[in-house]
Biopython code that builds the backbone (N, CA, C, O; Angstrom):
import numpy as np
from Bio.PDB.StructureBuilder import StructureBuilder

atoms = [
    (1, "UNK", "N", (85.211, 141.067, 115.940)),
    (1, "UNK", "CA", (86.187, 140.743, 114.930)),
    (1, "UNK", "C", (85.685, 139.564, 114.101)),
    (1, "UNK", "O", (85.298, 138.537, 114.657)),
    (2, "UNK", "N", (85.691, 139.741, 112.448)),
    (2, "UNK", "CA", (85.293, 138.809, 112.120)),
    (2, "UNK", "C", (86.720, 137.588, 111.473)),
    (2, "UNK", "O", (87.823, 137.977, 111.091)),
    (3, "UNK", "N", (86.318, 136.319, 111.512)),
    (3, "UNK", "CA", (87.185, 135.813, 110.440)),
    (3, "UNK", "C", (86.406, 135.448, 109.632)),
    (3, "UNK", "O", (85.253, 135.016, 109.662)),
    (4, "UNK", "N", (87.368, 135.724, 108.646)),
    (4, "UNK", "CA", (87.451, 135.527, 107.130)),
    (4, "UNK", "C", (87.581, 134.188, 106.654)),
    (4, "UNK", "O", (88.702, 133.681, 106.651)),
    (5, "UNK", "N", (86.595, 133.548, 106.253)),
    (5, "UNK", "CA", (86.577, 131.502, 106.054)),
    (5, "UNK", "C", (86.922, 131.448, 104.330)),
    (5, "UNK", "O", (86.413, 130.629, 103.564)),
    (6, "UNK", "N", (87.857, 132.469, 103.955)),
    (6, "UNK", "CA", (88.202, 132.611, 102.450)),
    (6, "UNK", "C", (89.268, 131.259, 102.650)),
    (6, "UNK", "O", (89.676, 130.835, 103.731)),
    (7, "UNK", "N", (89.569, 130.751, 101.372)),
    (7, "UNK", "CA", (90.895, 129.947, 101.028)),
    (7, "UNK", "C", (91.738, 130.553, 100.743)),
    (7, "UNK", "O", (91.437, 131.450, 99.957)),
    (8, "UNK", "N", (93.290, 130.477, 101.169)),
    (8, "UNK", "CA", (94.032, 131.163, 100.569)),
    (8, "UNK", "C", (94.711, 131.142, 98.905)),
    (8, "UNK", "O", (95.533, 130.232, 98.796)),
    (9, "UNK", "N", (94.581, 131.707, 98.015)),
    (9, "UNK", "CA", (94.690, 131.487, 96.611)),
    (9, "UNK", "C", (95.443, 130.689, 96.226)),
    (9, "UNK", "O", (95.043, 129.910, 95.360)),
    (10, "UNK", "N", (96.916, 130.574, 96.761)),
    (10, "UNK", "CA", (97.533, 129.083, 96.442)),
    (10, "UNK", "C", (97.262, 127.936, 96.983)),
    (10, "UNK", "O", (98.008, 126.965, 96.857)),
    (11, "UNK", "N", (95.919, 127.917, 97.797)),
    (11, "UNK", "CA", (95.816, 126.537, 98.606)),
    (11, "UNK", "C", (95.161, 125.881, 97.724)),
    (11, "UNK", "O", (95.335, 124.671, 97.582)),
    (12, "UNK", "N", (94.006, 126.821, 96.740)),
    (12, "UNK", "CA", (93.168, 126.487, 95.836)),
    (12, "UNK", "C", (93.852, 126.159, 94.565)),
    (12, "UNK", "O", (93.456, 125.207, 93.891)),
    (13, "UNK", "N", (94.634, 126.727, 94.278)),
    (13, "UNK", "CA", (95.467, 126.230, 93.231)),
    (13, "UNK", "C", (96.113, 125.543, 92.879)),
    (13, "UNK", "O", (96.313, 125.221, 91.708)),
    (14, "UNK", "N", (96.865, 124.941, 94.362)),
    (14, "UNK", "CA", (97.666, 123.714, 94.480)),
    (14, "UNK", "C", (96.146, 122.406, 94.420)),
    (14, "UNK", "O", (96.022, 121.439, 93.668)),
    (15, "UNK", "N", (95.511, 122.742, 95.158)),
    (15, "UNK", "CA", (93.919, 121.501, 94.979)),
    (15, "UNK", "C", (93.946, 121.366, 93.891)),
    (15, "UNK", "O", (94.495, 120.411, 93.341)),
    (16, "UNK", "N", (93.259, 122.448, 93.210)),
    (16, "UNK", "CA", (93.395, 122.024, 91.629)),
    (16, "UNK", "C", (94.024, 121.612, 91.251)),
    (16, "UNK", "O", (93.560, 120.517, 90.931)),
    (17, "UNK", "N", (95.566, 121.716, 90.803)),
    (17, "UNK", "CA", (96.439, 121.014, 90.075)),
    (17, "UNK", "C", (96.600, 119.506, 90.716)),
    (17, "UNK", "O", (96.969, 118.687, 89.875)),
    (18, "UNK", "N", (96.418, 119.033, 91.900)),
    (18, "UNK", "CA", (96.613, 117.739, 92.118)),
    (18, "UNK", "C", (95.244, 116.953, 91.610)),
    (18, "UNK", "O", (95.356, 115.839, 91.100)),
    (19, "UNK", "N", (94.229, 117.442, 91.735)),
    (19, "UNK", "CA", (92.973, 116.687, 90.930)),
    (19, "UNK", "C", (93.456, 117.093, 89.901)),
    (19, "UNK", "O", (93.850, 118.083, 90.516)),
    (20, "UNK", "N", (93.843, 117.293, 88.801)),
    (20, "UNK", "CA", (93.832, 117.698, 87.486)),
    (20, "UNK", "C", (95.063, 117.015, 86.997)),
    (20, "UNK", "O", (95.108, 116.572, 85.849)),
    (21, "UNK", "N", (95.889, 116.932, 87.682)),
    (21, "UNK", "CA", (97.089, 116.479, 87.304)),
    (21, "UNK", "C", (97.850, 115.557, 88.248)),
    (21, "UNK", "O", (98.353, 116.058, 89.254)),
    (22, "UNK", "N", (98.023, 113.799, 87.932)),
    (22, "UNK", "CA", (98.525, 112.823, 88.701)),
    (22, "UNK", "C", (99.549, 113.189, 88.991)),
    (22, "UNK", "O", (99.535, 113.536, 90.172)),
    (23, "UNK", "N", (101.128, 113.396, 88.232)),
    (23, "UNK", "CA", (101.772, 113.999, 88.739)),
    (23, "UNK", "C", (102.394, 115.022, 90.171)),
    (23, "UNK", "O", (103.355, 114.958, 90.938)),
    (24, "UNK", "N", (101.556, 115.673, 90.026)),
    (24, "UNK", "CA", (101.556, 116.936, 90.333)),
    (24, "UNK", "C", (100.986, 116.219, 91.767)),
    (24, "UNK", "O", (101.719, 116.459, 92.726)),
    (25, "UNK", "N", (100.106, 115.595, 91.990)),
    (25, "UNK", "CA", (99.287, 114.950, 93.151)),
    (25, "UNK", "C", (101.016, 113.726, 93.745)),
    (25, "UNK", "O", (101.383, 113.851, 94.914)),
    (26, "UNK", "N", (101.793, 112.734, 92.818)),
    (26, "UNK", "CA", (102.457, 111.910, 93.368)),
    (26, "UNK", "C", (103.471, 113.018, 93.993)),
    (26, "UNK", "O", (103.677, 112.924, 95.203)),
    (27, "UNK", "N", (104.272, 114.302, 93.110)),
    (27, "UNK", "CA", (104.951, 114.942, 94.185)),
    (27, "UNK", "C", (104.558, 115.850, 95.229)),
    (27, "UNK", "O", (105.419, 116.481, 95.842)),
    (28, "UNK", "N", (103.340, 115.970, 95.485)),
    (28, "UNK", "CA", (102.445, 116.898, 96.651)),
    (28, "UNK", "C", (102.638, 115.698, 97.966)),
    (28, "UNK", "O", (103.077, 115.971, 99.083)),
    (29, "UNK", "N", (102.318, 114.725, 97.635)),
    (29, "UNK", "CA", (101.639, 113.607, 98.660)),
    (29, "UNK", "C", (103.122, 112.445, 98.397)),
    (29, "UNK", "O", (103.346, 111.742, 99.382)),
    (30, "UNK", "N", (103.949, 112.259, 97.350)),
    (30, "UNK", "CA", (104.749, 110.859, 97.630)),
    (30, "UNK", "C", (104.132, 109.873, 96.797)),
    (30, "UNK", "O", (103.104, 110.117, 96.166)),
    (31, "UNK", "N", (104.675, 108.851, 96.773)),
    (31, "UNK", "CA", (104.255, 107.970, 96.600)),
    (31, "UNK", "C", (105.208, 106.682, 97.767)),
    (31, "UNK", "O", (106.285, 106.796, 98.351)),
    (32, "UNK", "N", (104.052, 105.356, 97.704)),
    (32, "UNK", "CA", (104.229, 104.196, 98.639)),
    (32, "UNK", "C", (105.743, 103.615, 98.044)),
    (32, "UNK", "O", (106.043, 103.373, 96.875)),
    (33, "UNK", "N", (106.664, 103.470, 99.407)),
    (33, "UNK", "CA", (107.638, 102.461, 99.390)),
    (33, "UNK", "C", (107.424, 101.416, 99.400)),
    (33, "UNK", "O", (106.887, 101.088, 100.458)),
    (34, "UNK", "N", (107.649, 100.184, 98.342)),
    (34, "UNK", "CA", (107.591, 98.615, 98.901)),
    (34, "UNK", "C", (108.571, 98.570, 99.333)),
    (34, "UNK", "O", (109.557, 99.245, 99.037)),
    (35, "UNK", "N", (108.427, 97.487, 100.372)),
    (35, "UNK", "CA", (109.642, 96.956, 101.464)),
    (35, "UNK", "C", (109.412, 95.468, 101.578)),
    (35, "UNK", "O", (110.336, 94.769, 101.994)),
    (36, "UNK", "N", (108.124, 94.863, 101.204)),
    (36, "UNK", "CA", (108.446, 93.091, 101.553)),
    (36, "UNK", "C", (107.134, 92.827, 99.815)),
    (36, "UNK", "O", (105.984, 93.200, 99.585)),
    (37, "UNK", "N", (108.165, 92.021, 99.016)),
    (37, "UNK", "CA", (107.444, 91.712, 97.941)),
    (37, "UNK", "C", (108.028, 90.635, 97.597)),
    (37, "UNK", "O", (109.242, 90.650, 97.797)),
    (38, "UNK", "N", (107.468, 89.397, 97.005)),
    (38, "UNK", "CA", (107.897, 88.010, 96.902)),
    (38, "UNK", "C", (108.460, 87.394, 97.542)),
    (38, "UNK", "O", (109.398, 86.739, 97.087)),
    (39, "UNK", "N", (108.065, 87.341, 99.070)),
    (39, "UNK", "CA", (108.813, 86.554, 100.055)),
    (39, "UNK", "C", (109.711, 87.311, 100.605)),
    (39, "UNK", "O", (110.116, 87.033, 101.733)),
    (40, "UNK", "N", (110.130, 88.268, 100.004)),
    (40, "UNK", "CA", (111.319, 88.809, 100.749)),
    (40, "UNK", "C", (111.493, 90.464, 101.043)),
    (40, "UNK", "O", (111.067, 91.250, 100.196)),
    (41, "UNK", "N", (112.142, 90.968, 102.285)),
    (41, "UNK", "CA", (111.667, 91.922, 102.780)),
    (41, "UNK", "C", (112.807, 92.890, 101.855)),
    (41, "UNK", "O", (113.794, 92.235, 101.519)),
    (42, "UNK", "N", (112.810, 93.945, 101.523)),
    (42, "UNK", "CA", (113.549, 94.406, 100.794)),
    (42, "UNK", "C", (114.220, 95.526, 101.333)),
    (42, "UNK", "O", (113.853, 96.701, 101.329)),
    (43, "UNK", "N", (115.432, 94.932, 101.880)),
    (43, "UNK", "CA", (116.725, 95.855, 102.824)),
    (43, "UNK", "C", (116.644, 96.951, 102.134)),
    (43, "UNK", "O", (116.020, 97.864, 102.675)),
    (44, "UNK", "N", (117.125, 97.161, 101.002)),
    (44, "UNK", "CA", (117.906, 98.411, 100.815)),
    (44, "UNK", "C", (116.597, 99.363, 100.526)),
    (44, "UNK", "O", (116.706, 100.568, 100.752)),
    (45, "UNK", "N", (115.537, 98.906, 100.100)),
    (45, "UNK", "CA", (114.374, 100.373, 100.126)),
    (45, "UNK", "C", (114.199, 100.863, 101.759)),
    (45, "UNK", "O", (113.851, 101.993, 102.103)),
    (46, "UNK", "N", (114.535, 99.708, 102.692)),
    (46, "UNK", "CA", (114.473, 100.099, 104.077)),
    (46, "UNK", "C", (115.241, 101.273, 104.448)),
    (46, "UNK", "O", (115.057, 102.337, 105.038)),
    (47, "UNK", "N", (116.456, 100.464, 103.690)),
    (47, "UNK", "CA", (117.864, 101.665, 104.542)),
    (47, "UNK", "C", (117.407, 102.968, 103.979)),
    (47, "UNK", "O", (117.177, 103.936, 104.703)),
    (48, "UNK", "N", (117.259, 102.990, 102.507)),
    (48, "UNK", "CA", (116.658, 104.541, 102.470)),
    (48, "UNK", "C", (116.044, 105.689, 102.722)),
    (48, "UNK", "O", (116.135, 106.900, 102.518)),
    (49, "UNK", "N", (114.780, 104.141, 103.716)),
    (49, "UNK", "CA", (113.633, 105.440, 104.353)),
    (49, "UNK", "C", (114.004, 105.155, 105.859)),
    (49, "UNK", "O", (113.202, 105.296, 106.782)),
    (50, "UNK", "N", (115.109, 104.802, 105.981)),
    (50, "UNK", "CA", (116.040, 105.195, 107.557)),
    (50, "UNK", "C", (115.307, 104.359, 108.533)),
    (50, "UNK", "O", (115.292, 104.601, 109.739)),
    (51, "UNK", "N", (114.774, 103.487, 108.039)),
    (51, "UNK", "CA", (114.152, 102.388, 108.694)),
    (51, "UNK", "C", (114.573, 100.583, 108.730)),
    (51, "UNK", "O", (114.868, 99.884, 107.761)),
    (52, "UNK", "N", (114.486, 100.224, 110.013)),
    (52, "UNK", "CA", (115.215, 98.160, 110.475)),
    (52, "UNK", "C", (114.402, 97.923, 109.966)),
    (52, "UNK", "O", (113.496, 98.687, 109.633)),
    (53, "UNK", "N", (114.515, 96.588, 109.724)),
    (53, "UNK", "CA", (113.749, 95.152, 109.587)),
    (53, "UNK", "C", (112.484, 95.155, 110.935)),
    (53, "UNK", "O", (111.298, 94.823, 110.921)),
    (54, "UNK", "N", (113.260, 95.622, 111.891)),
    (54, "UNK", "CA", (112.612, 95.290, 113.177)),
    (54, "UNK", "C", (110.874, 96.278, 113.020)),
    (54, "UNK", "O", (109.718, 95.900, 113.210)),
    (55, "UNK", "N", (111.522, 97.775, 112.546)),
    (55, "UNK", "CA", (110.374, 98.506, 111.994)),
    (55, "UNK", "C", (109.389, 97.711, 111.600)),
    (55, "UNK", "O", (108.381, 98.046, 112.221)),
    (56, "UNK", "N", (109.205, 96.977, 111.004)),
    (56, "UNK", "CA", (108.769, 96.528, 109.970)),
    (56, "UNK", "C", (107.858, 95.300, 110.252)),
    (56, "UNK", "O", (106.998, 94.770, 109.549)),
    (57, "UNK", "N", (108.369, 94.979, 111.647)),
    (57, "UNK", "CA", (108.006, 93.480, 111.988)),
    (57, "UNK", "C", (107.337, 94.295, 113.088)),
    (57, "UNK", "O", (106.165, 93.918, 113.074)),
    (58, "UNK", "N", (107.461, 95.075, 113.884)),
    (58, "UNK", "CA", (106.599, 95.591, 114.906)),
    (58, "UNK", "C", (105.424, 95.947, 114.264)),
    (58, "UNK", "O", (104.392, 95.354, 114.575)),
    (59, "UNK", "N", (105.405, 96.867, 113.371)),
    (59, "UNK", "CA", (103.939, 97.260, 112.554)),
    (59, "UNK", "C", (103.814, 95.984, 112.154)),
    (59, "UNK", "O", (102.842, 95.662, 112.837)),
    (60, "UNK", "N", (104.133, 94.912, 111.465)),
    (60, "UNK", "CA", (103.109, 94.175, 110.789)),
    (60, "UNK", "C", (102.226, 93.317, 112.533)),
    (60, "UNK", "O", (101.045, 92.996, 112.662)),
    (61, "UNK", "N", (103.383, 93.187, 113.588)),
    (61, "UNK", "CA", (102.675, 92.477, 114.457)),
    (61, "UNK", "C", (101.620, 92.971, 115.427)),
    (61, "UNK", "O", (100.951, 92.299, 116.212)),
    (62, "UNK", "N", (101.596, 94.700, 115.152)),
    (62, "UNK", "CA", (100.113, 95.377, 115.521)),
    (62, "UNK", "C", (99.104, 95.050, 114.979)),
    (62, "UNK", "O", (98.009, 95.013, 115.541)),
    (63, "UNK", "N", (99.381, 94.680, 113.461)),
    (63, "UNK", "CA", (98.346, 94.775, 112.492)),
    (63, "UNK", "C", (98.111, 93.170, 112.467)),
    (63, "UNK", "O", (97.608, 92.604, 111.497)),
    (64, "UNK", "N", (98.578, 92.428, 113.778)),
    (64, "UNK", "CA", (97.925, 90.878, 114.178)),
    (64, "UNK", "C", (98.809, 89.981, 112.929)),
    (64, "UNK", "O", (98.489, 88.797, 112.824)),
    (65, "UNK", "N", (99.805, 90.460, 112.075)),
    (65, "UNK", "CA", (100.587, 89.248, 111.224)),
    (65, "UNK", "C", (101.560, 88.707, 112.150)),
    (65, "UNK", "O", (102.445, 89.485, 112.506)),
    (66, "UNK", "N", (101.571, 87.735, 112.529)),
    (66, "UNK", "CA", (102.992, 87.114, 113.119)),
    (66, "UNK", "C", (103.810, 86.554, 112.379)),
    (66, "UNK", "O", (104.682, 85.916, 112.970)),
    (67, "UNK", "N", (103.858, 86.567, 110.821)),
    (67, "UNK", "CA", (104.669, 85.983, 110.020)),
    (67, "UNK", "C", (105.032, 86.637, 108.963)),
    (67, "UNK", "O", (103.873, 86.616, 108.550)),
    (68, "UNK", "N", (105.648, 87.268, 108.047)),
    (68, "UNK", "CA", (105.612, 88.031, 106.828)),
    (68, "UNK", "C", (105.264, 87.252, 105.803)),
    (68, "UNK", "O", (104.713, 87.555, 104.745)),
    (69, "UNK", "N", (105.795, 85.766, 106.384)),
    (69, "UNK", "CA", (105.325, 85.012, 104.923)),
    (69, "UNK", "C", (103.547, 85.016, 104.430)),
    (69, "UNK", "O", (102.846, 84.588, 103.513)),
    (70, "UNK", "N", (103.433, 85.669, 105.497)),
    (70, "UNK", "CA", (101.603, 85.626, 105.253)),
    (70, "UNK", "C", (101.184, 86.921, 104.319)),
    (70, "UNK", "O", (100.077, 87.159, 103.836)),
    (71, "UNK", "N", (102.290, 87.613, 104.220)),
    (71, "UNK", "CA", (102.262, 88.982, 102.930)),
    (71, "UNK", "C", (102.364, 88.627, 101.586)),
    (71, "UNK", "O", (103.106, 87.757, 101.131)),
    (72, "UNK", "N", (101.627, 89.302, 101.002)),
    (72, "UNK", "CA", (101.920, 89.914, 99.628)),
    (72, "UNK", "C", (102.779, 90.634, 99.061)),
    (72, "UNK", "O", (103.586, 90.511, 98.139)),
    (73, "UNK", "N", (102.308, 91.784, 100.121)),
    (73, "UNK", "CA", (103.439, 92.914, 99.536)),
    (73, "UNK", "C", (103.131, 93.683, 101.258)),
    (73, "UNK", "O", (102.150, 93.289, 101.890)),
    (74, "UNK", "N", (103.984, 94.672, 101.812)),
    (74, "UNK", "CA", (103.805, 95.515, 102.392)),
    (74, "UNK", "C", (105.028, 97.130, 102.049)),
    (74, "UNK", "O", (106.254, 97.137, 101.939)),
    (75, "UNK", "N", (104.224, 98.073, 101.985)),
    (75, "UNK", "CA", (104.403, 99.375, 101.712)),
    (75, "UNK", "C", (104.478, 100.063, 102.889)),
    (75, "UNK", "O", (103.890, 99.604, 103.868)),
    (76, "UNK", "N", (105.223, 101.295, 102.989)),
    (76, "UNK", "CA", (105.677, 102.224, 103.911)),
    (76, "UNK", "C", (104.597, 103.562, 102.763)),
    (76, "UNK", "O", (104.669, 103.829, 101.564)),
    (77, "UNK", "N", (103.795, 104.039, 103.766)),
    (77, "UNK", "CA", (103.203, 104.907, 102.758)),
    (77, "UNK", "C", (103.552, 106.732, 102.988)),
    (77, "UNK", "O", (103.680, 107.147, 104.140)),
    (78, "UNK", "N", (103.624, 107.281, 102.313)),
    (78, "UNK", "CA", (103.839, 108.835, 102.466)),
    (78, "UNK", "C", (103.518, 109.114, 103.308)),
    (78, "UNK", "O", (104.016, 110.227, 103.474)),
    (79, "UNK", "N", (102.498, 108.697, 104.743)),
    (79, "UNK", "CA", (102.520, 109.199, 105.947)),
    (79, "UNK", "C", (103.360, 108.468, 106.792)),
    (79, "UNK", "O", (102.910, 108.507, 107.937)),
    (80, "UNK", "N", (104.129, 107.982, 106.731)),
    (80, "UNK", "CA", (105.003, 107.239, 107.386)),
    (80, "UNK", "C", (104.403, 105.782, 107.998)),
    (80, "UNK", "O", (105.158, 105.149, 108.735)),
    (81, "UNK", "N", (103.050, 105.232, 107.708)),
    (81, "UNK", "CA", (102.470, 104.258, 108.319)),
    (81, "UNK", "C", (102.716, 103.250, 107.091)),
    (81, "UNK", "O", (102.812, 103.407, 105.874)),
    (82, "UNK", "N", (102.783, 102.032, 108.043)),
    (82, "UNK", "CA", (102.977, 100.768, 106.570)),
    (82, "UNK", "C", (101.226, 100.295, 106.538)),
    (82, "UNK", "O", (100.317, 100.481, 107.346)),
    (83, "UNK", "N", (101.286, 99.619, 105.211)),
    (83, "UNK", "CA", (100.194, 99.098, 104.464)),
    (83, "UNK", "C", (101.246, 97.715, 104.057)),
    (83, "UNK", "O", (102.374, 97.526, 103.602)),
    (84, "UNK", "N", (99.704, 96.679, 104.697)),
    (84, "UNK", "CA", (100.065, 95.429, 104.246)),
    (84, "UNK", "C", (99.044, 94.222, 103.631)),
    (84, "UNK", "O", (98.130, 93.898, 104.389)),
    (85, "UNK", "N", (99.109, 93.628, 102.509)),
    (85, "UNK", "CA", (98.735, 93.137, 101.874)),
    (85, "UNK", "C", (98.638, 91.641, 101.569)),
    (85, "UNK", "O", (99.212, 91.065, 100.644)),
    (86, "UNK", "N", (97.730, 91.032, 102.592)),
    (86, "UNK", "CA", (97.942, 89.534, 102.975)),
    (86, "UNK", "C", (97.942, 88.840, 101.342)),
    (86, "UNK", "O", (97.531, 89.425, 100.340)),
    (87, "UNK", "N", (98.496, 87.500, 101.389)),
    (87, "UNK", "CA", (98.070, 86.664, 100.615)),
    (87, "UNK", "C", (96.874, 85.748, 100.595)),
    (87, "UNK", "O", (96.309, 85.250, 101.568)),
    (88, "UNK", "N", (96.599, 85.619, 99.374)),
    (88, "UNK", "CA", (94.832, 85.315, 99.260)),
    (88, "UNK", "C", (95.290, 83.573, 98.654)),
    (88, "UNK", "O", (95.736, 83.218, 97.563)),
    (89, "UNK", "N", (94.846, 82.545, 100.254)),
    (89, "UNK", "CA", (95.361, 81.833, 99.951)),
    (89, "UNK", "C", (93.780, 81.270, 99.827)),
    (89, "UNK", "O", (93.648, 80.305, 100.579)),
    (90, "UNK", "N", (92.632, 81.566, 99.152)),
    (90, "UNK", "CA", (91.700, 81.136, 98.438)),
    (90, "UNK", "C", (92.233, 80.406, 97.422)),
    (90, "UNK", "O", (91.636, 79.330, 97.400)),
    (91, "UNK", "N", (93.094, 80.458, 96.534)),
    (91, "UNK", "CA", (93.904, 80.427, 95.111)),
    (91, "UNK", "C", (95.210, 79.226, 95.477)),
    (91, "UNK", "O", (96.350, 79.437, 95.891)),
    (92, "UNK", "N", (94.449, 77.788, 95.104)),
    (92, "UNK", "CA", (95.332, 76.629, 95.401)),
    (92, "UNK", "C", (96.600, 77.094, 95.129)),
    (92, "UNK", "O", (96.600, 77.797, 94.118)),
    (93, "UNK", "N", (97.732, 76.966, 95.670)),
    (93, "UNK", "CA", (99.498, 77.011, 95.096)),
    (93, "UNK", "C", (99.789, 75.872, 94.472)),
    (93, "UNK", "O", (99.809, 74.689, 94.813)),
    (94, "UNK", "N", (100.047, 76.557, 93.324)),
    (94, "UNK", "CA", (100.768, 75.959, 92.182)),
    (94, "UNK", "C", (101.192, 74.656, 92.162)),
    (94, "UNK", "O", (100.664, 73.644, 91.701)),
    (95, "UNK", "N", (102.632, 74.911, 92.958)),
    (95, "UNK", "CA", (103.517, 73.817, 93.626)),
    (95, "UNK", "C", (102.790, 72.491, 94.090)),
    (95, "UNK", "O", (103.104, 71.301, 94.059)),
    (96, "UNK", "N", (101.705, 73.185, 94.525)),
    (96, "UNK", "CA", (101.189, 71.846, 96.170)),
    (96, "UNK", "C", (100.316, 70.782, 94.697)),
    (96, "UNK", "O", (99.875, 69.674, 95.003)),
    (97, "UNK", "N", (100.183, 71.256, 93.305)),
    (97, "UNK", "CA", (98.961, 70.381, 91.988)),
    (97, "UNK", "C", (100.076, 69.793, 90.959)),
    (97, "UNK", "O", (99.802, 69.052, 90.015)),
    (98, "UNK", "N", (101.630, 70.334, 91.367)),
    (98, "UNK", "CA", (101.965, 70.107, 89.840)),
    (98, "UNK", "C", (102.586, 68.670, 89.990)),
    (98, "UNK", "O", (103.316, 68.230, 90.878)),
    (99, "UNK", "N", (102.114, 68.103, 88.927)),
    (99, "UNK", "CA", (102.707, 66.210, 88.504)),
    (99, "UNK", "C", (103.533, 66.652, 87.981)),
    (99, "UNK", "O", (103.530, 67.645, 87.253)),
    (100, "UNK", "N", (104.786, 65.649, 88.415)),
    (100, "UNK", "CA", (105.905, 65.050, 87.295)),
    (100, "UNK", "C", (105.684, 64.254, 86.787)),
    (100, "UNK", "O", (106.485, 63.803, 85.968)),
]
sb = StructureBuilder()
sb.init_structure("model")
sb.init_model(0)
sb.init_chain("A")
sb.init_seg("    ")
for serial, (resi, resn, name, xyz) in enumerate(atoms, 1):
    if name == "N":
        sb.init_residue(resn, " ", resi, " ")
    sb.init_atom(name, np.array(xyz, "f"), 0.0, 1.0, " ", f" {name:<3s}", serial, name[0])
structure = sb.get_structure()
């Protein structure tokens, strides 16, 4: 018996249209939830994707952050895993140079 290593015609067609078309690729795949941006973690995009605070603080403390204030931004991404985005404290703060 042989198999057949063909693609099936809409698998190829849907490929195509997501390379060809961004769109078409953000509703195939989603696009990223932010949930912690300027200091602050942002409840209500949480409640939407049916996810605590606590969520949120367990993944960042796998990913070795023990603080959020040490974020940038962190995202919940279309596979359900968060992405987080330290702050690049290379870049003196503002606050800590400015004279009165």
């Amino acid at each position: 018996m042989e198999i057949s290593r063909k693609m099936p015609l809409g698998a190829v067609i849907g490929t195509m249209a997501v390379v060809r078309w961004s769109k078409v690729e953000t509703i195939a795949y989603g696009i990223p939830a932010v949930v912690f941006h300027d200091g602050r973690v942002l409840e209500e995009v949480l409640y939407t994707q049916r996810l605590r605070v606590d969520d949120l603080l367990d993944a960042a403390r796998e990913k070795g952050i023990g603080d959020l204030q040490e974020l940038e931004i962190a995202a919940l991404e279309p596979d359900g895993q968060f992405s987080f985005v330290r702050l690049d404290r290379s870049e003196p703060d503002p606050q800590l140079h400015k004279r009165d």
